[in-house]
C-alpha positions in Angstrom: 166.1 62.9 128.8 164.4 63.5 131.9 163.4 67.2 131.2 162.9 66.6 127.3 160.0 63.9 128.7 158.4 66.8 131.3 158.5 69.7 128.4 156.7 67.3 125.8 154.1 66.9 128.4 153.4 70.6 128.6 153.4 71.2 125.1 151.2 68.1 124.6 148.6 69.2 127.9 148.7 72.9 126.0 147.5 71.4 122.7 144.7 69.5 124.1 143.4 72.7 126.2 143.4 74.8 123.2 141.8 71.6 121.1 139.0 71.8 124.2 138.6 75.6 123.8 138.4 75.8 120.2 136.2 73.0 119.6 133.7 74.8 122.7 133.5 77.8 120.8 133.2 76.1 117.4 129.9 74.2 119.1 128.9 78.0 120.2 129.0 79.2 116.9 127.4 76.7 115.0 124.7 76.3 117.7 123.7 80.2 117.4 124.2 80.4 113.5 122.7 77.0 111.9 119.6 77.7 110.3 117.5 75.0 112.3 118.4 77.4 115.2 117.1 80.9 113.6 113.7 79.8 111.8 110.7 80.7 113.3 109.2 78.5 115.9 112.7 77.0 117.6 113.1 78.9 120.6 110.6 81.7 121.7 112.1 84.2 122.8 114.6 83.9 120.1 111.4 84.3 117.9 110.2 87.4 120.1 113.5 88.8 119.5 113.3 88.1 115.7 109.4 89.3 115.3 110.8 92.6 116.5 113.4 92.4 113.3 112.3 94.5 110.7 113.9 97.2 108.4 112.6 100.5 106.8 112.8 99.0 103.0 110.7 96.2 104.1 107.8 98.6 105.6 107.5 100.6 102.7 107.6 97.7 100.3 104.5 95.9 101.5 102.9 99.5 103.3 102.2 101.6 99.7 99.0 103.9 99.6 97.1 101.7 96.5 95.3 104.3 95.5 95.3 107.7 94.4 92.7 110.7 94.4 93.0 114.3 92.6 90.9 116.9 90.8 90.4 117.3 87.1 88.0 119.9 85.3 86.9 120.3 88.5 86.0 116.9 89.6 87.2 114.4 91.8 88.8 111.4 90.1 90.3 108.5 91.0 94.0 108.5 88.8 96.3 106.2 87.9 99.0 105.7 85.6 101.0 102.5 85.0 104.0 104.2 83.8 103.9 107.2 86.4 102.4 105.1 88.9 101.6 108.2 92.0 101.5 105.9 94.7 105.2 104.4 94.2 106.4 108.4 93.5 104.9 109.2 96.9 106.1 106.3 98.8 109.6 107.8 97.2 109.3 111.0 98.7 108.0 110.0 101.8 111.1 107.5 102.3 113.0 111.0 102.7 110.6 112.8 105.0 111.3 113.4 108.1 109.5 115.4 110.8 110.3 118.3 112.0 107.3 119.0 114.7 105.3 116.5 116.6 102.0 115.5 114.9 98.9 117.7 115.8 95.1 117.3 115.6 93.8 120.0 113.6 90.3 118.6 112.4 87.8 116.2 114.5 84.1 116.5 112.7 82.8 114.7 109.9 81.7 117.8 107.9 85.4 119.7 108.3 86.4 116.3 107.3 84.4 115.7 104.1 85.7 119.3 102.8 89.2 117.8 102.8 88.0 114.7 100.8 86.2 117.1 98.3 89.0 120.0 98.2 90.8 120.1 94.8 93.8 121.4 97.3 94.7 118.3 97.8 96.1 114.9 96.3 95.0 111.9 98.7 96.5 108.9 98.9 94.6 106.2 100.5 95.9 103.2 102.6 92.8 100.5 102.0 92.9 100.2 106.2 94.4 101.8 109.1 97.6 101.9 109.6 99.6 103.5 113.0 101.6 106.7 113.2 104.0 104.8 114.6 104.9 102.4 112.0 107.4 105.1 110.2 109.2 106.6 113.2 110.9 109.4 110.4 107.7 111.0 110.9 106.7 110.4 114.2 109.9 110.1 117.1 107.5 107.7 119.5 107.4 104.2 118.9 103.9 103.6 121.3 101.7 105.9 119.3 98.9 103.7 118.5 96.9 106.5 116.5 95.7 105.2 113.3 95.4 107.1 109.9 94.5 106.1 106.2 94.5 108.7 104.4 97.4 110.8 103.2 96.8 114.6 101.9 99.4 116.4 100.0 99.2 120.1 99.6 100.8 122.6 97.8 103.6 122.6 100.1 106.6 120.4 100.4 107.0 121.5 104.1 103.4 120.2 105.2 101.7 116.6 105.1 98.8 115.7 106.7 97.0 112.6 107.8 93.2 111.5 107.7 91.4 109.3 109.4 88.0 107.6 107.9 86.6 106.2 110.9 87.3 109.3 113.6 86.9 112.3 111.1 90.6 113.1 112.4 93.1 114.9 110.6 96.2 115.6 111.6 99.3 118.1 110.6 103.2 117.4 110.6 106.1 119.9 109.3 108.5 118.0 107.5 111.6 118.2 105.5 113.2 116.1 103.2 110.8 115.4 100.7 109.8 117.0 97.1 106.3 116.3 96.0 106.4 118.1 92.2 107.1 115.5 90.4 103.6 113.9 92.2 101.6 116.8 91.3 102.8 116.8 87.6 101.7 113.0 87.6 98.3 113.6 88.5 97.7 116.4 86.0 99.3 114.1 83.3 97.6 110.5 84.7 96.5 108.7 81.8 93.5 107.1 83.7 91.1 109.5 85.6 87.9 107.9 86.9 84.8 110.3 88.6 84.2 108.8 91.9 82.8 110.5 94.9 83.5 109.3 98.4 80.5 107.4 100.1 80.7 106.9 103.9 80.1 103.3 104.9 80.8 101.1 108.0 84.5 101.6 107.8 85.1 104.6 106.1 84.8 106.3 102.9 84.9 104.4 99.7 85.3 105.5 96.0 82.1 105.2 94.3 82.5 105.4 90.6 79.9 107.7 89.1 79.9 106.1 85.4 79.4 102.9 84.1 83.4 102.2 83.0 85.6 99.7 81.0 88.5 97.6 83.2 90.4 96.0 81.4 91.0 91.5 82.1 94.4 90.7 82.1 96.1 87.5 81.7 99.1 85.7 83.6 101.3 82.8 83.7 101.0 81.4 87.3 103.5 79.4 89.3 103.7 77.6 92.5 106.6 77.0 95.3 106.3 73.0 96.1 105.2 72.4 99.8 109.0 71.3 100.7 110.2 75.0 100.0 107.5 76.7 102.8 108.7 73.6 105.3 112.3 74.0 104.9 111.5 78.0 105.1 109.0 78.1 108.2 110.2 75.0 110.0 113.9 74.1 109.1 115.2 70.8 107.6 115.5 68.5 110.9 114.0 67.4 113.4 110.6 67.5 111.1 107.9 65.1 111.5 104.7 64.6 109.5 101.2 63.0 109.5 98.9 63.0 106.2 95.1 63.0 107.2 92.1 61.4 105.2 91.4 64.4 102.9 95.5 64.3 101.7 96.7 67.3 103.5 99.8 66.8 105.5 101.0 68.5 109.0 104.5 69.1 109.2 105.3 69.6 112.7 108.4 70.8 114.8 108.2 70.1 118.6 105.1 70.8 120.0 105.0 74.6 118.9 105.1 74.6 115.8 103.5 73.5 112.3 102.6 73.9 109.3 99.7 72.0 107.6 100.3 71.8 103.5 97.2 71.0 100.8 97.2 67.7 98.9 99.4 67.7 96.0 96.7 66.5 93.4 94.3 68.4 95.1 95.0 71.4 92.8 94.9 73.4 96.0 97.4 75.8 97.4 96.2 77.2 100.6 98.7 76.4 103.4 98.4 76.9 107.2 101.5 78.0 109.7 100.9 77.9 112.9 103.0 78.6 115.9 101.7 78.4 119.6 103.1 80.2 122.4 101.2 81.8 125.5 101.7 85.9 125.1 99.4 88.9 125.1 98.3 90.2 121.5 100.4 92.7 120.4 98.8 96.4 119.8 98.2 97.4 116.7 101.7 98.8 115.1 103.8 95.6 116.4 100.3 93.8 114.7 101.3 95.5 111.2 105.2 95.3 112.3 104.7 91.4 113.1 103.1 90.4 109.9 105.9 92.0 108.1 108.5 89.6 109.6 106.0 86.5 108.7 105.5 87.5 105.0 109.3 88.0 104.6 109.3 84.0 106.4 107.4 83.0 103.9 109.4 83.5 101.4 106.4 84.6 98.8 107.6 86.8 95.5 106.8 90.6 97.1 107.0 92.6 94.1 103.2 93.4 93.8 101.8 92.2 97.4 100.3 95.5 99.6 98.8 95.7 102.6 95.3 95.7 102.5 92.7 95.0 105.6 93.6 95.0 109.0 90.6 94.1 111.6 90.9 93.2 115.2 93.7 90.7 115.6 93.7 90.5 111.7 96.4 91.6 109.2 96.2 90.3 105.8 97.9 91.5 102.1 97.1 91.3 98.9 98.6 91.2 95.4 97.7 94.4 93.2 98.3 94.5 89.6 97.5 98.0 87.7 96.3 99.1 90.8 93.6 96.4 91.5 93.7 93.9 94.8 93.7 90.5 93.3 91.4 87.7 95.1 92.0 84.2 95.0 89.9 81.1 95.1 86.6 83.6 94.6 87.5 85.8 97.7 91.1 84.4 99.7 93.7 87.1 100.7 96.8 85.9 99.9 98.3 86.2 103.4 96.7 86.6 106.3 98.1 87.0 109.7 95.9 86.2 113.3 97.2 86.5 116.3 96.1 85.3 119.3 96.8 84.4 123.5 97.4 81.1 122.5 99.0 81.4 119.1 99.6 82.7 115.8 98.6 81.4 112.8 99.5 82.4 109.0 96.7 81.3 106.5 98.6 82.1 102.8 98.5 81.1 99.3 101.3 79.7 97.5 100.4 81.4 93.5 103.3 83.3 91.8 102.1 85.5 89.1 104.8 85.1 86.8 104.5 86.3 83.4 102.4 88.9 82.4 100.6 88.1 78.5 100.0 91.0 76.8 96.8 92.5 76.4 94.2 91.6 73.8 91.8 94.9 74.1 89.2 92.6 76.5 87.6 94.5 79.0 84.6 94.2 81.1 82.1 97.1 82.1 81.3 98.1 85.9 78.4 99.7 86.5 78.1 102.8 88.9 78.8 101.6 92.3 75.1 103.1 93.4 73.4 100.9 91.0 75.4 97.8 92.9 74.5 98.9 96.2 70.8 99.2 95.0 70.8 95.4 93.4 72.1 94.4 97.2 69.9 95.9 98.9 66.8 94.4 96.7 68.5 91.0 97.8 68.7 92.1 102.2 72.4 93.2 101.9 71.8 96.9 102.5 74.5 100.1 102.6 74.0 100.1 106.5 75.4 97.0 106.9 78.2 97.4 103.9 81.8 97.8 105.4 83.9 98.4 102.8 83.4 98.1 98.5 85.4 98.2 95.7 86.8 96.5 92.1 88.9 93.9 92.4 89.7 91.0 90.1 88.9 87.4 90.4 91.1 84.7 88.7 89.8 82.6 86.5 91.5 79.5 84.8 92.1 80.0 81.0 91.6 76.8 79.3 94.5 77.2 76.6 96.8 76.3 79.6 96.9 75.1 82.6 98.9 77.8 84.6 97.5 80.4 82.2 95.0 82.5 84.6 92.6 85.5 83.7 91.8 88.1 86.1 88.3 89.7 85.6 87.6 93.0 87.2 84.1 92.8 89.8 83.0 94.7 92.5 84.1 93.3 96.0 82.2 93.6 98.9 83.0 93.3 102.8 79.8 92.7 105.1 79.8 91.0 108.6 83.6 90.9 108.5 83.7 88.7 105.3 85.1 89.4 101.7 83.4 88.2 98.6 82.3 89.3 95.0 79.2 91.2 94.1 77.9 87.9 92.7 78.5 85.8 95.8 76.9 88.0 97.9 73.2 87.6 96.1 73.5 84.0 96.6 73.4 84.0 100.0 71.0 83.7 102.5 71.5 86.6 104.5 69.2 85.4 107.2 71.9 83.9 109.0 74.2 86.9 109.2 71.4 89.2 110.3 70.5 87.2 113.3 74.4 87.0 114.5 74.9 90.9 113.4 72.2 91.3 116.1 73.0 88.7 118.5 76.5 90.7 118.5 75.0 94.2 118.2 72.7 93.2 122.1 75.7 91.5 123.5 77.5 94.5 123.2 74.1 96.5 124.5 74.6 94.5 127.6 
């Protein structure tokens, strides 16, 4: 009886050591896998770590070319085609290229530049911003090459791409392999929407001026919003979560003391929200800028279908939705994400709108003038081409009154001055006084 007692204690002591030891690496595993543990904001470097996170499908999803640029009867048109769309057949074949030489310079003036942009040898599609050679490594091996492009031009060749840049009048040359551009060309001949634009120089580049008056059409959608709980539970987890309402109704949800997320008043109508996370790091450079943004917008947790990249300044990345080819603006002139980033913090300023349902179109359109006759009206009002950045169409959403979520979206030109987006039509209700005196305030700062 004596060794019956001692061998019950072994097996007894053996069961509570492996009880211990499983039950330690049970608490290991569910303390590195629960969600609360891999949202953004719970640990920093585990964010660092995550920010770095990104996959191929992902780039090329939210980094398409928007539009596209070819030759027809001899002049230079701006195509589309919403059932051959060019810039999603491109993006296709560029998924497959890879390089087989390093990138070389082969252009750096303005005038060996502007014979590219007016060469019927090439198709060009056009990023709306710079983006970084580095951002697809398939056609570029080195992940620190901070050289910026916007402008793609295809050839005649499948073996040769090469890449523009607005602002230095660069153009670069990589052999590649991989990727089948016919089906691209054939498009363009066949595109069932061919616009005569030429390609104006302005602050930041070179924008498509149209050179007729033309019809765009308004198109109407079904709009949806996410309730504020789904971006909380997304961006900050589901404990450990407190909140404080202030007197306008808007609420901050905060987690720790790094991170939070302020929401709009729910009978506010509004649906701008705020994410902020603070943490004490140098800005990243500009392709961990673009690759950073990516990871937040996937955070999110927005419908990605339609939303592009579409300005990047400074610290500044922000996307848009386009639908038929056309950036849409919220709330007169919003961005529907935008991404700053900071020594002290980052901050994600986004809009919560779903466009859901497309309604089919009636026949209504709207006319736009020739861009040079817009220019001229803003530069009878003090807004003149000098100071002009970027310009384009772009709709603005307007509430239908035959339903509440039932939006139209009426095409206008968009202007970027001074750093700031809005219409044609906010811009001549301004009093430009003020922005001159800080444009030169900044211009004799940077003098001195």
């Amino acid at each position: 009886m004596k060794f019956k007692f001692k061998f019950g204690d072994f097996f007894l002591g053996l069961g509570t050591l492996i009880v211990i030891i499983l039950s330690a690496v049970l608490w290991i595993f569910i303390m590195t896998s629960d969600q609360r543990f891999s949202n953004i904001g719970q640990n920093q470097d585990n964010e660092s770590k995550q920010v770095r996170s990104h996959n191929t499908k992902s780039l090329y999803d939210l980094y398409i070319p928007t539009t596209s640029y070819g030759f027809s009867d001899g002049k230079l048109c701006q195509l589309y085609d919403s059932k051959n769309n060019l810039t999603l057949e491109f993006t296709k074949e560029i998924k497959k290229a890879k390089a087989v030489n390093r990138i070389k310079k082969v252009i750096k003036s303005q005038d060996e530049y502007e014979k590219y942009l007016n060469s019927p040898k090439y198709l060009q599609l056009v990023y709306p911003d710079e983006i970084t050679f580095s951002l697809f490594n398939r056609l570029n091996k080195s992940t620190k090459d901070n050289r910026e492009f916007n402008r793609f031009f295809v050839s005649n060749s499948n073996h040769w791409i090469y890449l523009g840049n607005d602002q230095t009048n660069e153009i670069y040359r990589v052999k590649i392999k991989g990727a089948n551009f016919d089906k691209l060309r054939k498009y363009a001949k066949t595109a069932r929407t061919k616009h005569e634009i030429r390609l104006v120089r302005l602050k930041e580049g070179y924008s498509a001026f149209y050179v007729k008056n033309i019809n765009a059409k308004v198109y109407s959608y079904l709009t949806n919003h996410q309730s504020y709980s789904y971006f909380v539970s997304r961006l900050l987890g589901t404990s450990g979560v407190t909140s404080k309402t202030n007197k306008t109704g808007q609420t901050v949800y905060s987690l720790n003391y790094y991170t939070r997320l302020r929401v709009p008043d729910p009978n506010s109508g509004k649906h701008n929200y705020l994410y902020t996370h603070f943490e004490k790091n140098k800005i990243p450079n500009a392709t961990n800028r673009l690759l950073d943004s990516v990871y937040y917008v996937h955070q999110i947790g927005l419908t990605e279908q339609d939303l592009r990249f579409f300005d990047a300044d400074g610290s500044n990345v922000s996307y848009l939705n386009y639908i038929e080819g056309i950036p849409v603006f919220l709330n007169k002139h919003d961005l529907q994400v935008k991404t700053t980033f900071s020594t002290d913090a980052i901050t994600v300023a986004f809009n919560s709108i779903n466009f859901q349902i497309p309604i089919p179109f009636d026949g209504q359109t709207k006319e736009i003038k020739p861009t040079a006759d817009v220019i001229s009206d803003l530069t009878a009002h003090g807004l003149k081409q000098s100071d002009i950045q970027r310009i384009g169409v772009g709709f603005k959403m307007e509430d239908d009154s035959s339903h509440h979520s039932l939006i139209n979206l009426i095409p206008t030109y968009y202007v970027k001055a001074y750093g700031e987006w809005k219409s044609m039509d906010e811009w001549k209700k301004q009093d430009l006084t003020t922005y001159h005196k800080f444009d030169n305030r900044v211009k004799n700062n940077g003098v001195k």
